[in-house]
C-alpha positions in Angstrom: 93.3 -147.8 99.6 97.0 -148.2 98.6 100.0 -145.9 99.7 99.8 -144.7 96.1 96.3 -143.6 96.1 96.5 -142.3 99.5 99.4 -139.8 97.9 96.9 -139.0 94.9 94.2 -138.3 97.1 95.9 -135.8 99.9 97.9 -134.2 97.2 94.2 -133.7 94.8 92.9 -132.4 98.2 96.0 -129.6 99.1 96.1 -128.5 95.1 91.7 -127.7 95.2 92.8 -125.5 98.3 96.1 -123.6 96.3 98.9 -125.5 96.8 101.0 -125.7 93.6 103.6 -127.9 92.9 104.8 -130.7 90.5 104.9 -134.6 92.0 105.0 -135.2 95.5 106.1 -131.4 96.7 103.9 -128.9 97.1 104.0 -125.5 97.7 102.3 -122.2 98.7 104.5 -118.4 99.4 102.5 -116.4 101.9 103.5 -112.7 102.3 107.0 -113.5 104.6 106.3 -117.1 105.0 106.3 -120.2 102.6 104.7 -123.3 103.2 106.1 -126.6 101.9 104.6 -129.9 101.5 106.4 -133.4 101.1 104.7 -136.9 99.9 106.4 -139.8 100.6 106.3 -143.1 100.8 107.9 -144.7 103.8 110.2 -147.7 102.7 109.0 -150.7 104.5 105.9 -149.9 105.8 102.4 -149.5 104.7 102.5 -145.7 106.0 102.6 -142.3 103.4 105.0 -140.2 104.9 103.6 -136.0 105.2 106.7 -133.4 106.3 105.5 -129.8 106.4 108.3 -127.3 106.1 108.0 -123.9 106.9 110.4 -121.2 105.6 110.4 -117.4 107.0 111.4 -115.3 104.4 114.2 -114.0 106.6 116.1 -116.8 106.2 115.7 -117.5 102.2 119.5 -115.6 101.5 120.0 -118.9 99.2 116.7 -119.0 97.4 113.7 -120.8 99.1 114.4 -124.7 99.5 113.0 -127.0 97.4 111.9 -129.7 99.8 110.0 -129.6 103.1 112.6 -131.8 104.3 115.1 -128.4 103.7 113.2 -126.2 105.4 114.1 -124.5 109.0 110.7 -125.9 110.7 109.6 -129.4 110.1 106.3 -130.8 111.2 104.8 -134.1 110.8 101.0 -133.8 111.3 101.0 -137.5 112.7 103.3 -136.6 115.3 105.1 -133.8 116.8 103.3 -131.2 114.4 100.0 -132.1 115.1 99.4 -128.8 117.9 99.5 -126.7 114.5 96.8 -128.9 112.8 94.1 -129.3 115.7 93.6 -133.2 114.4 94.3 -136.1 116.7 97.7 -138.0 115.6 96.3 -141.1 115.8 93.5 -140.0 113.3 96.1 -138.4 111.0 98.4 -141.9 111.6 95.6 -144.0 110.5 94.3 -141.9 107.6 98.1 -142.3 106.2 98.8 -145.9 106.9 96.8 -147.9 103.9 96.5 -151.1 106.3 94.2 -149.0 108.9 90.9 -150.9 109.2 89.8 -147.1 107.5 87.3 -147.2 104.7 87.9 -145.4 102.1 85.4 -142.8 102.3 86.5 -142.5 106.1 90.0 -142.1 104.8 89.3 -139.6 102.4 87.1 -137.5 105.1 90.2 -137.6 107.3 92.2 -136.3 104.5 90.1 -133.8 103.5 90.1 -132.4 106.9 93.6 -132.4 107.1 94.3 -130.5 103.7 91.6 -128.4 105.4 94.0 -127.6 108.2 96.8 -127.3 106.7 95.5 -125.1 104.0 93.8 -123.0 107.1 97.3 -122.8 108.7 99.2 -121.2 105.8 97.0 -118.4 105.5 97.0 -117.8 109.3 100.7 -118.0 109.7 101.9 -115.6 106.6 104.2 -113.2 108.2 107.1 -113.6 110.4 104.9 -112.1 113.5 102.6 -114.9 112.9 105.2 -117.9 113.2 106.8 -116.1 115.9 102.7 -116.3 117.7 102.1 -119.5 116.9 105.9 -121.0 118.2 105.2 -118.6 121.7 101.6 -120.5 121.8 103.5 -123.8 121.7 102.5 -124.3 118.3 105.8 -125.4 116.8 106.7 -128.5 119.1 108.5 -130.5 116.1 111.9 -129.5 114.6 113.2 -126.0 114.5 116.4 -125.6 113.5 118.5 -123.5 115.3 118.7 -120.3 112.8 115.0 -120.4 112.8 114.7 -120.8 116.7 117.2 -118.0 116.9 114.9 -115.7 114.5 111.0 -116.7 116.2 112.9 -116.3 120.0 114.0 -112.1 119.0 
């Protein structure tokens, strides 16, 4: 599977489950909360690149960013982000990397149960209460910047 259908196939997996969006960034506004996702593909390598953003409300002044990359909390589901997602990174690595010895119906399993998680993730972490449970539970291990740390630490 190429890094192109890869990208067709997650982001054909988060709009069934209510993201919305145009091209590569997704989105989906929860009642205090809006969840951001970003489709890449990494220069270089064989990998897709996946940044979710996260954007309390309380910190929108300027309109809700247009990029997950903008957003106060950044997690990479094949990294640092994957405590929020339950999924093992190397799973998640290997699922986005279109020279992984994956098949493709493996690959689109492993998608699928990503989209699943994220999907699952948005509606559990909707208010401000919520992000501030889920960065106390050690949930949040990527980056946070520091207005955002500032907020979920009050």
């Amino acid at each position: 599977m190429s890094r192109t259908e890869i990208i067709k196939s997650l982001r054909s997996e988060l709009v069934a489950r209510g993201f919305v969006g145009r091209g590569r960034n997704l989105r989906v506004i929860r009642a205090e909360v809006a969840w951001m996702i970003q489709l890449e593909l990494i220069p270089t390598t064989s990998r897709v690149g996946l940044s979710v953003g996260i954007c309390p409300a309380a910190l929108t002044a300027a309109g809700w960013p247009s990029r997950a990359n903008n957003r106060p909390i950044i997690l990479d589901p094949a990294s640092g982000g994957v405590e929020m997602f339950g999924h093992d990174k190397w799973d998640i690595w290997h699922a986005l990397d279109s020279d992984s010895a994956l098949t493709s119906e493996a690959r689109k399993e492993l998608l699928g149960r990503l989209s699943d998680a994220i999907w699952a993730a948005s509606e559990a972490i909707a208010t401000l209460s919520d992000l501030r449970g889920a960065a106390d539970a050690g949930k949040l291990s990527a980056f946070v910047r520091r207005d955002a740390r500032a907020l979920l630490e009050r």
